[in-house]
C-alpha positions in Angstrom: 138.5 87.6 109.3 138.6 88.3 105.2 142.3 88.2 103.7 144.3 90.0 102.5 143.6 91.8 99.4 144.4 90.4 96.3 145.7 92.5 93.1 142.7 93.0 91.0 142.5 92.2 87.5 143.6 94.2 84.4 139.4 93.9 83.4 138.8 95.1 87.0 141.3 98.0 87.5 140.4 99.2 84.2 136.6 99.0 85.7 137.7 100.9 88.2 139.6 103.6 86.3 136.5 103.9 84.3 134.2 104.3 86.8 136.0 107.1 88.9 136.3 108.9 85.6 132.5 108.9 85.1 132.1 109.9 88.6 134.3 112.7 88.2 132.3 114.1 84.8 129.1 113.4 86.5 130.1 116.0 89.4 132.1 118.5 87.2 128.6 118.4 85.1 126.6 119.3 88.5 124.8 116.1 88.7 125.7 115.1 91.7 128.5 113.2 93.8 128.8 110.4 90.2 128.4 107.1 92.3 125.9 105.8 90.9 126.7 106.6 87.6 130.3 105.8 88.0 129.4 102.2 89.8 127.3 101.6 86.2 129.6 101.8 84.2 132.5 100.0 86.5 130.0 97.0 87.0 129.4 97.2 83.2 133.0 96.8 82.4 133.5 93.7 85.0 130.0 92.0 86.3 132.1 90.2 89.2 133.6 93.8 90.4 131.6 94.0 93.4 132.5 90.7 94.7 136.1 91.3 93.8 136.4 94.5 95.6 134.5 92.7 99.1 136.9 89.9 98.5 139.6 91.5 100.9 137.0 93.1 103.3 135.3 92.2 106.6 131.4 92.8 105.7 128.5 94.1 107.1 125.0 94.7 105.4 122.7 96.6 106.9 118.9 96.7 105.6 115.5 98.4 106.4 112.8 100.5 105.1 113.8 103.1 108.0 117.2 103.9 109.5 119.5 102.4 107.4 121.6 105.0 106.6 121.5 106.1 109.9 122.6 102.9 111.2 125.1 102.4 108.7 126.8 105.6 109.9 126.4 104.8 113.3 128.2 100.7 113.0 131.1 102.5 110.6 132.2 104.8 113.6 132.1 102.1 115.9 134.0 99.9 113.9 136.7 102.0 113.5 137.9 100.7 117.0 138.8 98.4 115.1 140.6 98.9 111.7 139.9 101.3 108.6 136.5 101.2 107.3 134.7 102.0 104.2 131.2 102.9 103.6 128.4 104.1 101.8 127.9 106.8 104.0 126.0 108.7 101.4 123.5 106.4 100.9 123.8 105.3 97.6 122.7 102.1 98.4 122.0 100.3 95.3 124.7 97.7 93.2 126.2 100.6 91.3 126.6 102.7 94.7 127.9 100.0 96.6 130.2 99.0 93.9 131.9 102.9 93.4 132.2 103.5 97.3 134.1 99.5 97.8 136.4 101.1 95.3 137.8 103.5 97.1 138.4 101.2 100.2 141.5 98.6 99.0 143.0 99.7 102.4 140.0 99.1 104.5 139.3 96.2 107.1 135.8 96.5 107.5 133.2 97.1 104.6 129.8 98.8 106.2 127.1 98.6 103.4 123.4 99.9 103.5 121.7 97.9 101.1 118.3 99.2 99.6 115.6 96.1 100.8 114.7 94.8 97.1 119.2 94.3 96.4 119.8 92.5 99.7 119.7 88.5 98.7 121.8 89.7 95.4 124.0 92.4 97.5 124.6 89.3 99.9 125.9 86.6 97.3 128.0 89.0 96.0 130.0 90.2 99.3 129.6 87.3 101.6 129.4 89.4 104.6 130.3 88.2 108.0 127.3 90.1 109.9 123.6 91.4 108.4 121.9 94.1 110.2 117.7 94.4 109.7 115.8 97.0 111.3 112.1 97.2 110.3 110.0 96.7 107.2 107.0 99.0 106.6 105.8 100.2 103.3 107.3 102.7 101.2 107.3 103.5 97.5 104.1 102.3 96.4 104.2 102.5 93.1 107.2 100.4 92.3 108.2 98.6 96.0 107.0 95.0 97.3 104.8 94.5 99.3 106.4 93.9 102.8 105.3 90.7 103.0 106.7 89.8 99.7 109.9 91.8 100.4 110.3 89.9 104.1 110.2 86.7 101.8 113.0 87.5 99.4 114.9 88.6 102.7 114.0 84.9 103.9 114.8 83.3 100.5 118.0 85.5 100.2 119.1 84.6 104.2 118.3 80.7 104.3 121.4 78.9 105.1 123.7 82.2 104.8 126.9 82.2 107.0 126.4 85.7 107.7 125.6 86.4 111.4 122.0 87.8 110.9 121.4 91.0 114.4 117.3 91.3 113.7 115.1 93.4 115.6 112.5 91.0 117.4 109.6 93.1 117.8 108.8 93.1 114.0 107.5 90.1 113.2 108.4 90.6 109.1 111.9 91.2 110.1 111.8 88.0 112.7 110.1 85.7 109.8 112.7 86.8 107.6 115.5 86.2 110.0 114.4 82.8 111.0 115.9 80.9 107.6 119.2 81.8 108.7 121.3 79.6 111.0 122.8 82.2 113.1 120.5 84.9 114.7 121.0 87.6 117.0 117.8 88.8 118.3 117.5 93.0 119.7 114.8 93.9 121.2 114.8 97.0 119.1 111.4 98.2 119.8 108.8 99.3 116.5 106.5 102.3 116.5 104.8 101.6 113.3 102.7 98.5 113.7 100.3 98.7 110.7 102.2 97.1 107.9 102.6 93.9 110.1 99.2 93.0 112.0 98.7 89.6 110.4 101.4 86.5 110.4 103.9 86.6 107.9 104.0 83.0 108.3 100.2 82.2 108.0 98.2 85.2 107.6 96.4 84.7 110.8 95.9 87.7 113.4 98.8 88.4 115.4 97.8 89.1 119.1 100.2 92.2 121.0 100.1 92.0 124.4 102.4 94.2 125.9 105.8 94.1 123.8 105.3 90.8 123.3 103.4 89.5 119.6 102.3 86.3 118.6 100.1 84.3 116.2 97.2 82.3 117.9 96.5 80.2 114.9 100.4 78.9 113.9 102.4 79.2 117.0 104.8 81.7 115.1 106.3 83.8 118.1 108.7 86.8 119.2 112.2 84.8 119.8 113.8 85.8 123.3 116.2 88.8 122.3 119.6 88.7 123.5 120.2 92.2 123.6 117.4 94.9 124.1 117.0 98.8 124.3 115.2 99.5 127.1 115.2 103.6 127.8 118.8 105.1 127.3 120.3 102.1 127.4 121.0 99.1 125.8 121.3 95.9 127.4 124.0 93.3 125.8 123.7 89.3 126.7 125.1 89.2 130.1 123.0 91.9 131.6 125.0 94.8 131.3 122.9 97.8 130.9 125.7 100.2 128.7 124.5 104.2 128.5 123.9 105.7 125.0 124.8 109.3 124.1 123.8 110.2 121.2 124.0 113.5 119.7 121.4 112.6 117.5 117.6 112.7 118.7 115.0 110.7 119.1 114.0 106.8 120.1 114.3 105.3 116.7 117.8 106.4 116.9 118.7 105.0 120.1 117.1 101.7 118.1 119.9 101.9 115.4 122.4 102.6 118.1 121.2 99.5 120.0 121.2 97.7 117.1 124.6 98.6 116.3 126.6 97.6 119.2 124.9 94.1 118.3 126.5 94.1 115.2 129.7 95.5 116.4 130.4 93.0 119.2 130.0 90.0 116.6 133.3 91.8 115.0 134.3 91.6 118.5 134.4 95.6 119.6 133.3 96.3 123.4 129.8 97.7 123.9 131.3 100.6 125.7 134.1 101.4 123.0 130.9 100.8 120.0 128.7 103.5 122.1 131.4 105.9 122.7 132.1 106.5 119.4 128.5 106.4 117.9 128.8 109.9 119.6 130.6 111.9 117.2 128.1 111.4 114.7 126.3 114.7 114.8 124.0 114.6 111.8 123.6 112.0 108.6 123.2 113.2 105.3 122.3 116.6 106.3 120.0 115.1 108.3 118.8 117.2 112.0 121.1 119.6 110.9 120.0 123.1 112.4 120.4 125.8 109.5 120.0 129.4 109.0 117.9 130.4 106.4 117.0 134.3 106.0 117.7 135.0 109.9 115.3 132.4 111.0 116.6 128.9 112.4 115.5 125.5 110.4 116.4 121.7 111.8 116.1 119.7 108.8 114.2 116.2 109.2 113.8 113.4 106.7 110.3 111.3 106.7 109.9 109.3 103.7 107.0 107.4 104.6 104.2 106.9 107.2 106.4 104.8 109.8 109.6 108.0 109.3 106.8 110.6 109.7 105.8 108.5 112.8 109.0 108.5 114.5 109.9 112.5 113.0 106.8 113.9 114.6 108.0 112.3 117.9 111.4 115.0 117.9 109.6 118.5 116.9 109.0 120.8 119.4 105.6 121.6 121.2 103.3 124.2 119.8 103.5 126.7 118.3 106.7 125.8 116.7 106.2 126.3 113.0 106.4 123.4 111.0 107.4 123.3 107.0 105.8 119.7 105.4 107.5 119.4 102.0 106.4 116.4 99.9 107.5 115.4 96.5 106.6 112.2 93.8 110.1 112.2 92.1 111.3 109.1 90.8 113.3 108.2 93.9 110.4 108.9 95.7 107.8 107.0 94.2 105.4 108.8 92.3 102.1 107.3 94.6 100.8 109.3 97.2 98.4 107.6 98.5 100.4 107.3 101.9 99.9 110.6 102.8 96.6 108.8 104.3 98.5 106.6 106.3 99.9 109.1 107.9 98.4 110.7 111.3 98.6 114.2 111.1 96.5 115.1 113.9 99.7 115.1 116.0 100.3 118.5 114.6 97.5 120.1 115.8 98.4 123.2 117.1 101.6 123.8 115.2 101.5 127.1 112.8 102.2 124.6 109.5 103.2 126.1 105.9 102.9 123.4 102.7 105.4 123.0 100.1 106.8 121.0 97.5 105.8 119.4 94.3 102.5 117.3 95.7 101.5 120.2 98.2 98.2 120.0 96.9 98.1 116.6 97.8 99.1 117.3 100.9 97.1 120.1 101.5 93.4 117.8 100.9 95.4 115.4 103.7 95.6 118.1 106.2 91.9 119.6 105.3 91.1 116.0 106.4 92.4 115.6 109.2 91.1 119.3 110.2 95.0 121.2 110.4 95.4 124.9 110.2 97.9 125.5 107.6 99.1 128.0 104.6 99.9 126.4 101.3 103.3 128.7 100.3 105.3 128.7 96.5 108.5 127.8 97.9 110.6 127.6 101.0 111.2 131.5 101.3 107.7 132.2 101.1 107.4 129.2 104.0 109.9 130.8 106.3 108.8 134.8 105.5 105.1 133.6 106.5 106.1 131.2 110.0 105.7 132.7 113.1 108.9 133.7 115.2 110.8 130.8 116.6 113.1 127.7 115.7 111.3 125.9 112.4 110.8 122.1 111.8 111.1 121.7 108.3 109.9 117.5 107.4 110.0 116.9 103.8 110.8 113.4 102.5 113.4 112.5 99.9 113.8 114.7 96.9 112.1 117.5 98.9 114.8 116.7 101.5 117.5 117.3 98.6 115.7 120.2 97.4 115.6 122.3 100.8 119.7 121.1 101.3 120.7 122.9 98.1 118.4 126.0 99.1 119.5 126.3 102.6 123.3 125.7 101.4 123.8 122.7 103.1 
């Protein structure tokens, strides 16, 4: 349990004066919600502010290429059994981020932080957290990301001999090589979808066989541990055998993952299964994200896919044919400005979808789609996309500036 808080510094309150007053010109300007600008210039006043502000707080981390900002929303509710929270809940998930949401938190018990993959090790000496969630590895960003293995071994640099209580998911073997430098593990049986980014032994390089759910490496011994909790269909089931329901209002498998994964995390802070769950059902929709919108009479869920394991798992929740489908892809800085996973992605799964291209990189997108022999309509914008899609609910997939782009469009 962290203490109580301690009075911050006159260096770290005037940090923190500071860096709400950026905030607050960087959203009067229009430029956003100022965390990451006000976090800059906080951290610039007083280095040590981010382990100052933790200092007081019970911590979680939770890390992953997908899901992490689903998760994180998804552990903060459930810990709220227990005590006030705060939270990055908006994703700003970098240093600066973390450091601007901790500081509006001094009356909080927990701390729930998504950390971006490449800040985790620094992220963790900073905060010393009690509990570290990972998810999944998979590439993403690659112009400027790691490769996974070389991110999975920061991860296991960063973790060996931490006193954090690492919850990994055991079926990926770059999240289970990471894991295994720290002393304390708790292994979910979280499931992965995406299996291309992790065919060979982290621990190796050797050929990892897959019977089944099970994977192993033939040449080194290097195994999937024996999970202590697992998902299996809509539930999860904790150590003792107890197979708890999940309700969630928000779709899909991968999500049931994050909730599985979650009520790991939150029993180490000591919160029922059944308490965690219940309240992981309020969360209706993350960032905007599977929000259902209307846009010029026509309905449009909104879906996030960032790279080819998120487009994976999105394809899973749209409708059958012929619902239309809006792709909208962008090469923004926060997106990475390589789009050469666009061919990673299998887009044959669309077939028979009515599907209209927009964004920055449509063309791109559109050579992808001529490949992998899709009907579609490259459009200007997203009311030229909706005015040309047949009648019916549309899926609209973009991934993470597009995603921002349609929000402000749509109003949401």
């Amino acid at each position: 349990m962290a203490g109580k808080s301690e009075p911050l510094t006159p260096r770290a309150k005037l940090a923190v004066t500071a860096g709400k007053a950026a905030a607050a010109v960087s959203r009067a300007a229009g430029k956003g919600s100022g965390s990451v600008i006000g976090g800059k210039v906080a951290l610039r006043l007083d280095p040590d502010l981010l382990a100052r502000l933790a200092r007081h707080l019970d911590v979680v981390l939770v890390s992953a290429t997908n899901g992490k900002t689903t998760t994180t929303r998804l552990l903060a509710e459930a810990l709220r059994a227990g005590g006030p929270v705060v939270s990055n809940a908006l994703g700003a998930n970098m240093p600066a981020g973390i450091t601007s949401a901790l500081a509006g938190g001094s009356d909080a018990r927990f701390g729930v932080i998504e950390v971006d993959e490449k800040y985790l090790a620094g992220v963790a000496r900073d905060v010393a957290p009690k509990a570290i969630a990972l998810l999944n590895l998979s590439r993403d960003q690659l112009d400027r990301a790691a490769e996974t293995r070389m991110l999975a071994e920061k991860w296991r640099e960063g973790l060996a001999g931490s006193e954090a209580v690492v919850v990994a998911n055991a079926d990926d073997p770059l999240v289970t090589w990471a894991a295994s430098s720290s002393p304390t593990v708790v292994w979910v049986a979280a499931g992965q979808s995406w299996k291309d980014d992790a065919w060979s032994c982290p621990s190796c390089g050797g050929v990892l066989q897959r019977p089944g759910d099970d994977w192993y490496c033939g040449e080194c011994g290097f195994r999937r541990p024996t999970p202590t909790w697992a998902l299996s269909g809509d539930h999860v089931v904790d150590p003792y055998g107890v197979a708890w329901p999940i309700h969630l209002q928000l779709p899909g498998r991968a999500n049931k993952s994050n909730a599985a994964v979650s009520a790991a995390v939150a029993a180490t802070f000591g919160i029922d299964p059944k308490v965690a769950l219940e309240r992981m059902y309020k969360v209706q929709a993350v960032a905007g994200r599977y929000d259902v919108v209307s846009f010029q009479g026509r309905d449009l869920r909104l879906l996030l896919a960032k790279n080819p394991a998120g487009w994976l798992e999105t394809f899973s929740l749209i409708d059958a044919p012929p619902t239309p489908v809006i792709l909208s892809v962008n090469a923004r800085g926060a997106d990475g400005t390589d789009t050469s996973w666009l061919w990673d992605v299998d887009y044959t799964r669309l077939s028979g979808h009515p599907i209209m291209v927009i964004g920055d990189r449509k063309l791109d997108l559109a050579v992808r789609l001529e490949v992998a022999n899709q009907q579609f309509t490259v459009c200007a914008d997203l009311d030229e996309a909706v005015r040309t899609a047949p009648p019916g609910r549309i899926e609209a997939i973009a991934n993470y500036t597009a995603f921002q782009d349609l929000r402000r469009r749509v109003g949401n």
